[in-house]
C-alpha positions in Angstrom: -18.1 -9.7 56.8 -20.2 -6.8 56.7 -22.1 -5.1 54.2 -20.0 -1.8 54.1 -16.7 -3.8 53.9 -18.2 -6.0 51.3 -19.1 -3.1 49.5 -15.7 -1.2 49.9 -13.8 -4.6 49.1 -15.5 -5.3 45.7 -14.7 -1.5 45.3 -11.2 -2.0 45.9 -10.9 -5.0 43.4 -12.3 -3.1 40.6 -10.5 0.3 40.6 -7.6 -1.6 39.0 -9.8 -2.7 35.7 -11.1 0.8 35.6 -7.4 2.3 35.7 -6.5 -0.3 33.2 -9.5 0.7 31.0 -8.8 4.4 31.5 -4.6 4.0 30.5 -5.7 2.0 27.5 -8.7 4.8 26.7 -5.9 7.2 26.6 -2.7 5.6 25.3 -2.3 7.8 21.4 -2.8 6.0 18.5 -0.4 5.9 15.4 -1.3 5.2 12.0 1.2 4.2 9.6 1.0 3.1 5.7 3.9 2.0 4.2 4.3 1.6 0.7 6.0 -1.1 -0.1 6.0 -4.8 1.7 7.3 -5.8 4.8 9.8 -7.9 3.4 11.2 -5.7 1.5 15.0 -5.1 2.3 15.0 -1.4 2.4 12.1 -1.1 4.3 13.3 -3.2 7.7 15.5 -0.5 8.3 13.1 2.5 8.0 10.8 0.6 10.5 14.0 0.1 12.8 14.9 3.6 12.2 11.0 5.0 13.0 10.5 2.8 16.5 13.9 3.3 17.7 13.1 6.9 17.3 10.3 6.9 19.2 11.7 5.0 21.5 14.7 7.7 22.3 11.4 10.3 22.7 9.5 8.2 25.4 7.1 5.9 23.4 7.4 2.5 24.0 4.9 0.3 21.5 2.7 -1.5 23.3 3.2 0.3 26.8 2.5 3.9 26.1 1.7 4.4 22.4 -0.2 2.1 19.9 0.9 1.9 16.6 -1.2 0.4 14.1 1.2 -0.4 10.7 -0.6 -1.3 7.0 1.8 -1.9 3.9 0.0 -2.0 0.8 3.0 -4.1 -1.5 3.2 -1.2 -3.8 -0.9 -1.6 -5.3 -3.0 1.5 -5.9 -5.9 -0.4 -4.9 -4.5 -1.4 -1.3 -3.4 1.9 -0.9 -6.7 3.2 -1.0 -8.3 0.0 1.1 -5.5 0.6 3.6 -6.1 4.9 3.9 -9.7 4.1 4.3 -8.9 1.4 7.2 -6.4 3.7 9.2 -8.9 6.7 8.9 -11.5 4.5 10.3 -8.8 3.8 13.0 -9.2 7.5 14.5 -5.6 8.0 15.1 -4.1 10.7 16.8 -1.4 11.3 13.8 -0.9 9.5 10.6 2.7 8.3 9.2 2.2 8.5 5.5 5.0 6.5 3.5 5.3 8.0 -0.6 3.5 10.3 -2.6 0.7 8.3 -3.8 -0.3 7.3 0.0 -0.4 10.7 0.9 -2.7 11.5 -2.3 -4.7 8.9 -0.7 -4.8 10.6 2.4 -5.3 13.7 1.4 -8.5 13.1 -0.3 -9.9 11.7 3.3 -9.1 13.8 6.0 -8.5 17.2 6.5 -8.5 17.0 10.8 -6.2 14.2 11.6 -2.4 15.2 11.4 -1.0 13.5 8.5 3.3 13.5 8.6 4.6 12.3 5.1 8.4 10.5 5.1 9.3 10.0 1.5 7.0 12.6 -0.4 7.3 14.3 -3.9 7.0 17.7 -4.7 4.4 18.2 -2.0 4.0 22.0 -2.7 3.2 21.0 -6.8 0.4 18.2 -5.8 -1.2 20.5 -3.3 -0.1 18.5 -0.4 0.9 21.6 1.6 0.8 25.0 1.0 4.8 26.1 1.0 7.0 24.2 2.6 8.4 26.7 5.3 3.9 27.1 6.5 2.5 24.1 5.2 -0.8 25.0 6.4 -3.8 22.6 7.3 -2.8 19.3 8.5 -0.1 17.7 6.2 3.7 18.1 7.3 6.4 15.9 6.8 9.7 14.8 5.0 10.5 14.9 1.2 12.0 12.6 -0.6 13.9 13.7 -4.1 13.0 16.8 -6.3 13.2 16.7 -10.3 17.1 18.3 -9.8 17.9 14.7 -8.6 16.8 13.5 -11.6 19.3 15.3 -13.6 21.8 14.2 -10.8 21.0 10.4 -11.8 22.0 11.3 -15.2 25.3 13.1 -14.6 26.4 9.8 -12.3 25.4 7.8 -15.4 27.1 9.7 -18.0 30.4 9.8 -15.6 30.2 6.1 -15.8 29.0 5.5 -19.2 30.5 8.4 -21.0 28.8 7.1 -24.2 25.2 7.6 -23.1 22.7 9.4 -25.2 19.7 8.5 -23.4 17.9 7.6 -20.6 14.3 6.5 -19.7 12.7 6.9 -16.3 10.6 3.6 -15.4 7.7 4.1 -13.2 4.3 3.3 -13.3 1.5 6.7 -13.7 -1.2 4.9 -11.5 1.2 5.1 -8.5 3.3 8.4 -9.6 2.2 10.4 -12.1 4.7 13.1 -11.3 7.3 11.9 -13.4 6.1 12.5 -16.3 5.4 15.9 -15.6 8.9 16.0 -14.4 10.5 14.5 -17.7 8.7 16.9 -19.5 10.0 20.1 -17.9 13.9 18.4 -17.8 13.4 18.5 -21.6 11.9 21.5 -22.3 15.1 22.8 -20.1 17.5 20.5 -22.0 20.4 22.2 -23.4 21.5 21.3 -26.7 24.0 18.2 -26.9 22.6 16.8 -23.3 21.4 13.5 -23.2 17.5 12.5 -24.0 15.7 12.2 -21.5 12.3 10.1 -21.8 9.4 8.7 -20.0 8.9 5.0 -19.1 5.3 4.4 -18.3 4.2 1.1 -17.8 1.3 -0.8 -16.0 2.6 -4.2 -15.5 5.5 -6.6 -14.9 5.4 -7.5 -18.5 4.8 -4.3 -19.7 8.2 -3.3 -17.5 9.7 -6.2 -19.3 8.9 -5.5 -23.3 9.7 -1.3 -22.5 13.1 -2.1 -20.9 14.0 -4.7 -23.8 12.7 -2.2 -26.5 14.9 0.6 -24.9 18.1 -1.5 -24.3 18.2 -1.9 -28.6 18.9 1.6 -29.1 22.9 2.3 -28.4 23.5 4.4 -25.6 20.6 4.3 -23.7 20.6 4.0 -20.0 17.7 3.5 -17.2 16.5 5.2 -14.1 14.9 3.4 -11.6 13.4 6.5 -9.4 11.0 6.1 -6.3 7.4 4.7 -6.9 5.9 1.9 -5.0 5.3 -0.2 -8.3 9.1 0.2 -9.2 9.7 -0.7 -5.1 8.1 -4.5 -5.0 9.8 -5.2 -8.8 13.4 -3.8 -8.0 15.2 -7.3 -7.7 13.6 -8.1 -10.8 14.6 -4.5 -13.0 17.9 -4.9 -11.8 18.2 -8.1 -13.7 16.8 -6.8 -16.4 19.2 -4.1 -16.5 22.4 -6.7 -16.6 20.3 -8.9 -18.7 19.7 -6.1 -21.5 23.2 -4.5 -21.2 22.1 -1.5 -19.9 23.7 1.4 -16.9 21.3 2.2 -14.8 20.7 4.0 -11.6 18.0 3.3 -8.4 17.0 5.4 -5.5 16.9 2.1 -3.5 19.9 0.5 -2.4 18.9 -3.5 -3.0 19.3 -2.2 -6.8 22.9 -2.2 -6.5 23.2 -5.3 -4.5 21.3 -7.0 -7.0 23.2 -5.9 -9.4 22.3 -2.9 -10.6 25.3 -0.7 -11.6 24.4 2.7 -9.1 22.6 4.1 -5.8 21.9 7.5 -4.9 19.7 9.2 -3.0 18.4 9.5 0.3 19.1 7.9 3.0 15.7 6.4 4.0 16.1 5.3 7.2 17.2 8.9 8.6 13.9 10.5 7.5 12.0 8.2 9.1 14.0 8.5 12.5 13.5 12.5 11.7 9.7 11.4 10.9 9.7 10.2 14.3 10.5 13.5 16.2 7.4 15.2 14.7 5.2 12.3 15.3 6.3 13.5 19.4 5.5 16.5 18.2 2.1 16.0 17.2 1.1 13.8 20.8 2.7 16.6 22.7 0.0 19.2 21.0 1.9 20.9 18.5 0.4 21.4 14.9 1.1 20.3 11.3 0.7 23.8 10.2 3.4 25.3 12.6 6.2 22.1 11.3 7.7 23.0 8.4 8.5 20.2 5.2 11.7 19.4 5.6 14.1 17.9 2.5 16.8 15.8 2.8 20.2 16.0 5.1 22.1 12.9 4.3 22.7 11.0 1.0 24.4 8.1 0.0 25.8 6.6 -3.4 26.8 3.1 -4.1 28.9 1.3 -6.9 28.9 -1.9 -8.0 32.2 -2.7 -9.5 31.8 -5.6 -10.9 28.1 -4.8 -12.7 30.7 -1.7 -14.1 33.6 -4.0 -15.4 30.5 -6.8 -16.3 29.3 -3.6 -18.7 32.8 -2.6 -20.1 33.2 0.4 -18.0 35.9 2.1 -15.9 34.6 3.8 -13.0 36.1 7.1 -12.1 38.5 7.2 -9.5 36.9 10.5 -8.0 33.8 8.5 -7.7 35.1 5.3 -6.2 36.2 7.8 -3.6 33.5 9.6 -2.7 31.1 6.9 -2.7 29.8 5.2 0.7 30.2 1.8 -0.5 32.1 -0.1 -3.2 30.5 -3.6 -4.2 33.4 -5.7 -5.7 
């Protein structure tokens, strides 16, 4: 063979590497941090939900878009471990699952578009600017607002027309909002409402003794919002809740199918399909600034019947026909 055709040949048999190299080089990268575990019932379909999303956009994982997930089990200290990591990362847009992973965020990057599913009050913890301009380079989807909370406690009362009080479990190293939240729902309180009262705790057993210790006073009722801490323990609250007696309502639907009396809120897994359209959004060139916050479209409530008849109670009729599902 000659020189030139030797030369041309090895030519030839490299250009495919170096195309290989340059698709990889320029596939977009996707952070995500979720906040609870992988495991975790309610989280399998918001994954589903996310990719399949993508998927009816163009992105295929593993062909044209690299996504690189992190789920930090609902612990402060992985959040932050896990934020650093995925910074480090250099993604080309950041998928940012609950309030206190946002925080996290927030605190490391102000260049790399950040879109929240699941947030709190993002306009109150200085996440974005308004919700209609965010501004800067957070955007994304919220999750409930502190109206919900007195929605939780109307379902409650409907149920458990006896109820006097409620406390709101959640833990302030992961959401500190609530008890900011609690505190404004009582100043507003008119007179002959129901008490309303803050839950912090720290710890499972800490969790345990509060829930025990509030279950002794008559009429008192639980609510088991959003917060990663409350996420990895909500099998366990929802015994807790039968064990002690008390009526109690969850965000997250594995609540009620352990046993928890209520659901409502959210439904999860069409935020993070919505989530998914401004990811596209983002690898097609468009800003975080110019996408505004968007709340909530769907919702969904769950009974279960037989935590209600377990508990002494007779559930509405008008409720057992507007809700989505009936656990008997």
């Amino acid at each position: 063979m000659k020189r030139r055709e030797f030369i041309a040949g090895l030519g030839a048999a490299a250009w495919p590497v170096v195309a290989r190299a340059q698709r990889v080089a320029s596939t977009p990268k996707v952070g995500v941090l979720m906040a609870g575990a992988e495991n975790a019932q309610e989280n399998r379909p918001r994954v589903a939900a996310f990719r399949q999303g993508l998927a009816e956009l163009g992105w295929k994982e593993g062909e044209n878009v690299h996504v690189e997930y992190r789920w930090s089990t609902g612990k402060s200290e992985l959040i932050r471990q896990y934020s650093e990591e995925l910074v480090a990362f250099a993604p080309d847009v950041i998928v940012a699952n609950s309030t206190p992973v946002v925080t996290a965020f927030k605190s490391m990057t102000t260049s790399i578009p950040v879109v929240f599913a699941l947030a709190m009050d993002p306009v109150g913890l200085g996440h974005v600017k308004s919700l209609s301009r965010p501004g800067g380079n957070f955007t994304g989807f919220t999750f409930i607002d502190p109206e919900m909370v007195g929605k939780w406690m109307e379902l409650l009362k409907d149920i458990a027309p006896g109820l006097t009080r409620a406390a709101v479990i959640f833990n302030p190293a992961t959401t500190p909002t609530y008890d900011k939240w609690v505190k404004e729902l009582e100043a507003a309180r008119h007179s002959g409402a129901a008490d309303i009262v803050a839950m912090p705790v720290g710890s499972t057993e800490e969790m345990e003794v509060g829930i025990k210790l509030h279950a002794q006073r008559p009429g008192s009722g639980l609510i088991v919002g959003p917060d990663p801490f409350n996420q990895v323990r909500v099998r366990h609250i929802a015994q807790l809740a039968g064990q002690n007696r008390l009526p109690a309502i969850s965000v997250y639907r594995p609540f009620v199918v352990e046993g928890g009396l209520m659901m409502y809120g959210p439904d999860t897994a069409d935020i993070f399909r919505r989530a998914a359209g401004y990811v596209d959004r983002v690898l097609k060139g468009e800003k975080p600034s110019d996408l505004p916050v968007q709340n909530p479209t769907k919702y969904e409530l769950v009974i279960n019947l037989r935590t209600a008849k377990a508990l002494g109670f007779e559930v509405p009729a008008r409720l057992l026909f507007t809700a989505d599902e009936v656990i008997e």
